[in-house]
Every structure is written in structure tokens, then in C-alpha cells.
C-alpha angles and dihedrals in degrees: 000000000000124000139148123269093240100050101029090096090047096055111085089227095059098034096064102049094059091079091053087062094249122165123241112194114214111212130159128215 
């Protein structure tokens, strides 16, 4: 999955994978 760092806790698909402990890498580029 790629999203950006400002609208991935807005997106349902993110944002529901924050509870389950998933990691969500930050790069830039």
C-alpha cells in the first residue's frame, strides 16, 4: 500500500489497520 503520511488515517483501509498494530513505514521520494 502506498499513501501519503497526511491522508493515510483518513482512508478506511489504513485506518483500519492502525488498531491491529501494523506498521506503516514513512519514506519520502
Amino acid at each position: 500500500f502506498n499513501a501519503r503520511s497526511e491522508s493515510a488515517c483518513e482512508k478506511a483501509s489504513f485506518r483500519r489497520l492502525i488498531p491491529n498494530n501494523r506498521c506503516l513505514m514513512a519514506a519520502e521520494g
